[in-house]
C-alpha positions, 0 to 999 in steps of 0.5 A: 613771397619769393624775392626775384635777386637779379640784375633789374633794380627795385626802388622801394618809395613812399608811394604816399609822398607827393615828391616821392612819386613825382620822383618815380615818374622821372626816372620812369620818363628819363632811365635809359633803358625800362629796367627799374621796378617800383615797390611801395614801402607798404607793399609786401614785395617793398616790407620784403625787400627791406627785411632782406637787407635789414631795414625796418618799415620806420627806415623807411620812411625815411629813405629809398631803398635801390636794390640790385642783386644783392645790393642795396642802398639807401639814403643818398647813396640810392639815389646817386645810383638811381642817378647812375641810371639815367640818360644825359643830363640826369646821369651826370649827377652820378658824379655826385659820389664824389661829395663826402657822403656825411654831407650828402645825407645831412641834405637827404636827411634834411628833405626826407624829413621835410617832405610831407610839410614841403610837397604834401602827402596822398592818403593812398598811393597813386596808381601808375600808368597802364604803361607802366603798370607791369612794373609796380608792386603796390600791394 
């Protein structure tokens, strides 16, 4: 598989976790231009994109992956970009940044962990809207 590295971001999720995809359908409904593509964290294109940046599938489980170009971020240094991408008021959590990014994670880290027992889990991935479909990639 060919990796497209070009200036529209890739959001690699857990296409399982309940909050992971109400997450994906906020930034579909609040980014300020339709440039974000989705990749599940088992399809090929997501295993690709991690591998590319030297992550393994048990990493991620644990974490976004945002991918522009040849950046990557994780954690929540992929989310505050995600953020950067929003229109107002989500945009502003951008700002966010400023906060020392040991803290930042320690919270990630702590919501990552908890997901599943918190919001719960899908069996499959759901499978987005004929809109949006174009930019998925969930096999």
């Amino acid at each position: 598989m060919s990796l497209i590295l070009e200036d529209r971001p890739w959001v690699v999720f857990d296409g399982e976790c309940v909050l992971c995809n109400r997450f994906v359908g906020v930034l579909l409904t609040h980014e300020r231009s339709p440039d974000l593509r989705f990749a599940t964290t088992r399809s090929r294109m997501g295993r690709a994109l991690a591998s590319r940046h030297g992550l393994t599938e048990s990493d991620l489980d644990k974490t976004y992956l945002v991918v522009r170009g040849h950046q990557a971020w994780t954690r929540s240094d992929a989310w505050i970009e995600l953020m950067s991408l929003m229109r107002a008021p989500l945009g502003w959590l951008r700002h966010l940044r400023v906060v020392p990014r040991s803290w930042r994670d320690a919270v990630y880290d702590g919501i990552a962990r908890n997901r599943y027992r918190w919001f719960g889990h899908h069996t499959i991935c759901q499978v987005p809207s004929a809109e949006a479909r174009h930019r998925f990639e969930l096999d």
